[in-house]
C-alpha positions as CSV (number, residue, x, y, z in Angstrom):
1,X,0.0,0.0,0.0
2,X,1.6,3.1,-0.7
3,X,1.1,6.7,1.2
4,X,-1.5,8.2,-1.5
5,X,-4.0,4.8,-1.3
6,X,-3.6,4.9,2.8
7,X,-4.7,8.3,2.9
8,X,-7.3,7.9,0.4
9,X,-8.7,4.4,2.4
10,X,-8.1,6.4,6.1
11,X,-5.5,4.0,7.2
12,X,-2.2,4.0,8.9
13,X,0.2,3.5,6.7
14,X,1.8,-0.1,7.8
15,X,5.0,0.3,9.6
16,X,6.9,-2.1,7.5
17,X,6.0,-0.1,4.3
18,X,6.9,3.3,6.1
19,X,10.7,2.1,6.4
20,X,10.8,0.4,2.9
21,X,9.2,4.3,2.0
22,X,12.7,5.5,3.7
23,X,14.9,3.2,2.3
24,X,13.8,3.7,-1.6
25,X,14.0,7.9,-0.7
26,X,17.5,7.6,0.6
27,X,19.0,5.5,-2.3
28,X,23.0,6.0,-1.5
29,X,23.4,8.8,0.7
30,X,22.8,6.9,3.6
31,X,20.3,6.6,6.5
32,X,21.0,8.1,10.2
33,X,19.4,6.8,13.2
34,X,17.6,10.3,13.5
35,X,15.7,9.7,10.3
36,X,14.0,6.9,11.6
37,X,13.2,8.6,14.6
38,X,11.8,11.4,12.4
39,X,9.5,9.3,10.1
40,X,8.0,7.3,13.0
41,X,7.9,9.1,16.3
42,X,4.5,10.0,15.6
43,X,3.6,6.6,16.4
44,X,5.5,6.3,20.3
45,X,7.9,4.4,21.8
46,X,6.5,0.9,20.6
47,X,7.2,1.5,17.4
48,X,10.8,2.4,17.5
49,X,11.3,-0.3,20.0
50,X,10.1,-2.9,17.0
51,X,12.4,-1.1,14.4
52,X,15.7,-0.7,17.0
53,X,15.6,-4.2,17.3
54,X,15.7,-5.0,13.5
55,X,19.4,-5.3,14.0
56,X,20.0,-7.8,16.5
57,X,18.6,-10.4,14.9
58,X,21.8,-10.1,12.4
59,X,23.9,-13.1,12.5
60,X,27.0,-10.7,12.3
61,X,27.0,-7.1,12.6
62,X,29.6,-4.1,13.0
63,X,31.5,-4.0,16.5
64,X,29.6,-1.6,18.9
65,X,26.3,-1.8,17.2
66,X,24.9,-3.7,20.5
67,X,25.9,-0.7,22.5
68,X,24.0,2.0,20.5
69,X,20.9,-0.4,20.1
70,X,21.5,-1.2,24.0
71,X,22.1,2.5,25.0
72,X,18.8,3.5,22.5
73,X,16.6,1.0,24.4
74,X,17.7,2.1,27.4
75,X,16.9,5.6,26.6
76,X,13.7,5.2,25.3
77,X,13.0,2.9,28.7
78,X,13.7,5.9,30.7
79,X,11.7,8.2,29.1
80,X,8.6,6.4,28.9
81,X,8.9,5.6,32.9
82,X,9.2,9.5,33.2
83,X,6.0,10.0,31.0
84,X,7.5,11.1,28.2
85,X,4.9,11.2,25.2
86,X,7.5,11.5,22.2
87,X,10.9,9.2,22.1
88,X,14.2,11.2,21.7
89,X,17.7,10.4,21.9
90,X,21.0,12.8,21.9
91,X,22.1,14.4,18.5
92,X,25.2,12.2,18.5
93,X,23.5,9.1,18.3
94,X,20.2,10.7,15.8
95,X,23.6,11.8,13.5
96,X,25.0,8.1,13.3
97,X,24.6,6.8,10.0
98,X,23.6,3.2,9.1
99,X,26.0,1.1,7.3
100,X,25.2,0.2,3.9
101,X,25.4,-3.3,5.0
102,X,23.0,-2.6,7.4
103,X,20.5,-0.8,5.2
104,X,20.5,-4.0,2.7
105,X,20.1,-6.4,5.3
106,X,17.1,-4.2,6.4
107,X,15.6,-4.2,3.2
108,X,16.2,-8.2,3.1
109,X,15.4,-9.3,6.4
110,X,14.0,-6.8,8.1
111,X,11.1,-6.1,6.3
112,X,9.8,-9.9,6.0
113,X,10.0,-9.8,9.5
114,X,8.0,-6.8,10.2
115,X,5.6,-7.9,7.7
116,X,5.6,-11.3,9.1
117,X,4.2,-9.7,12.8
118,X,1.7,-7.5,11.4
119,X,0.0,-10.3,9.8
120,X,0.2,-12.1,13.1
121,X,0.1,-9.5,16.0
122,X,-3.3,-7.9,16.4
123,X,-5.6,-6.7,19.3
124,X,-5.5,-9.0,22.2
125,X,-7.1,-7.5,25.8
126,X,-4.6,-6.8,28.2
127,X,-6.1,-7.4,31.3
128,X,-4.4,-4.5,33.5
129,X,-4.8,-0.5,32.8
130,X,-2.2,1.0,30.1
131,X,-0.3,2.8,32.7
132,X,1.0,-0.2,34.3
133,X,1.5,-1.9,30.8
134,X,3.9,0.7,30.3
135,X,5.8,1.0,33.4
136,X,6.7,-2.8,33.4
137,X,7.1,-2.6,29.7
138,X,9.7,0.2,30.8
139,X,11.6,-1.5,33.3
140,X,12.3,-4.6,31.1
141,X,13.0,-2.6,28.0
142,X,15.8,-1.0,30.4
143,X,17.2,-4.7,32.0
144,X,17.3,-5.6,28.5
145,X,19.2,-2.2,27.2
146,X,21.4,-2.6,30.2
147,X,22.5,-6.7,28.9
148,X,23.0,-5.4,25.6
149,X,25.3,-2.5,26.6
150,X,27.6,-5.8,28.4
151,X,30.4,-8.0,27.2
152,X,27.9,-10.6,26.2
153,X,27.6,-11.2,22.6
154,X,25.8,-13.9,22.6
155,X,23.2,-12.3,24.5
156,X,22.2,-9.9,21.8
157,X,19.5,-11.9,20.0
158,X,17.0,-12.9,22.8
159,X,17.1,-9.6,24.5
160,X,16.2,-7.4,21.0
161,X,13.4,-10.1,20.2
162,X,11.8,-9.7,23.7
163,X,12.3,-5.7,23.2
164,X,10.4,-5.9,19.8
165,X,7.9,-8.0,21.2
166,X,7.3,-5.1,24.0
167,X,6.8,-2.8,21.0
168,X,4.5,-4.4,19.0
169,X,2.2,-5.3,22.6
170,X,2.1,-1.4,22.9
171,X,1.6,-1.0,19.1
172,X,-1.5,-3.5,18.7
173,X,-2.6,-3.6,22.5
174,X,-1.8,-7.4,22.0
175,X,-2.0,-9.3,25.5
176,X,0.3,-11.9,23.6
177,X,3.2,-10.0,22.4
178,X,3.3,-8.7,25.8
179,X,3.3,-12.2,27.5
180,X,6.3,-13.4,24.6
181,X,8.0,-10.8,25.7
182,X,8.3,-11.0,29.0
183,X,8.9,-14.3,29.0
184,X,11.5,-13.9,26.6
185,X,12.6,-10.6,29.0
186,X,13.1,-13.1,31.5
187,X,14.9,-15.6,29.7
188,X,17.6,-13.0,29.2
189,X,17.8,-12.3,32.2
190,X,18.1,-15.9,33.1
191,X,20.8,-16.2,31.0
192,X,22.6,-13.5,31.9
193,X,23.1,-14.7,35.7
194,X,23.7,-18.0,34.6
195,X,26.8,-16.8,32.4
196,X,28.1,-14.4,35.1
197,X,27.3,-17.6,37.5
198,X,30.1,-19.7,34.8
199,X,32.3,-16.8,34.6
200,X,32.4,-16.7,38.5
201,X,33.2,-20.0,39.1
202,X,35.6,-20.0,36.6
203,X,38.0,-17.5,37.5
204,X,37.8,-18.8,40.9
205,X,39.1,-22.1,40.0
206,X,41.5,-20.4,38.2
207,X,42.9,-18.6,41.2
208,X,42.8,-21.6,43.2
209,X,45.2,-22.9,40.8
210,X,47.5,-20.1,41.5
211,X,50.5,-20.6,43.8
């Protein structure tokens, strides 16, 4: 669907056909972090939750980009538990420019994705008031920044799934994306003590080896 038919049925333009909108208008000059915010932060914090997390479901990406997604989510997590109504982030990170490996692996696998969840995710009842919906959507999107922003690599997968799920519960108002996602919130956690648990016991036995 493209911007003249949504306006002329009354719809919302779909989110995934907002960033493929973004992608064709950029062609090679590049995309910064800030234009995304730009073309989307009518839509609140859900939205840019879903599209942040686009990148961690890359098999390999370029060193650091777990710590802007991580410091992102975490920014975003903090604003909405001060009642912030519009996301924002500081000019440094809105001037960072996408990779152009990034932007193709978008195009290729991010927007199947997003496509893929708006055919499944839809209104589901959420059975407490929107208020506290956001608050604990808050604090895990901020537990799951704060892993992301860590030495753990191999942590960055579950954490940005369970943070787009998040976004898409406050997007649809789906009871079910919300429950995914704080299971999967958990999970990270989980994971997270048990590796700090491994590391722990490791270098102890490595001291006790020590003379």
């Amino acid at each position: 669907m493209t911007h003249a038919q949504a306006a002329q049925a009354g719809q919302e333009l779909p989110l995934s056909a907002v960033i493929e909108s973004l992608l064709d208008e950029a062609g090679g000059r590049g995309i910064t972090i800030g234009d995304i915010i730009d073309r989307t932060e009518d839509r609140g914090f859900g939205v840019l939750m879903t599209i942040f997390g686009l990148p961690m479901l890359i098999p390999v990406l370029p060193p650091g980009s777990s710590t802007v997604v991580g410091s992102i989510f975490a920014i975003f997590a903090i604003q909405m538990l001060s009642g912030a109504q519009r996301p924002w982030v500081p000019r440094r990170l809105r001037n960072r420019v996408l990779s152009q490996h990034a932007v193709e692996v978008l195009r290729t696998r991010g927007l199947p994705i997003l496509r893929t969840g708006e055919r499944w995710s839809r209104p589901r009842r959420i059975w407490f008031g929107e208020r506290l919906t956001l608050r604990v959507v808050a604090v895990v999107t901020l537990l799951m920044g704060v892993i992301l922003l860590g030495p753990f690599p191999f942590l960055n997968t579950l954490p940005a799934l369970s943070v787009m799920l998040l976004g898409t519960a406050l997007v649809n108002r789906d009871a079910l994306s919300l429950l995914a996602g704080l299971v999967l919130g958990g999970v990270s956690v989980g994971l997270l003590g048990l590796s700090a648990g491994v590391i722990v016991a490791i270098l102890s036995r490595l001291r006790s080896w020590l003379p």
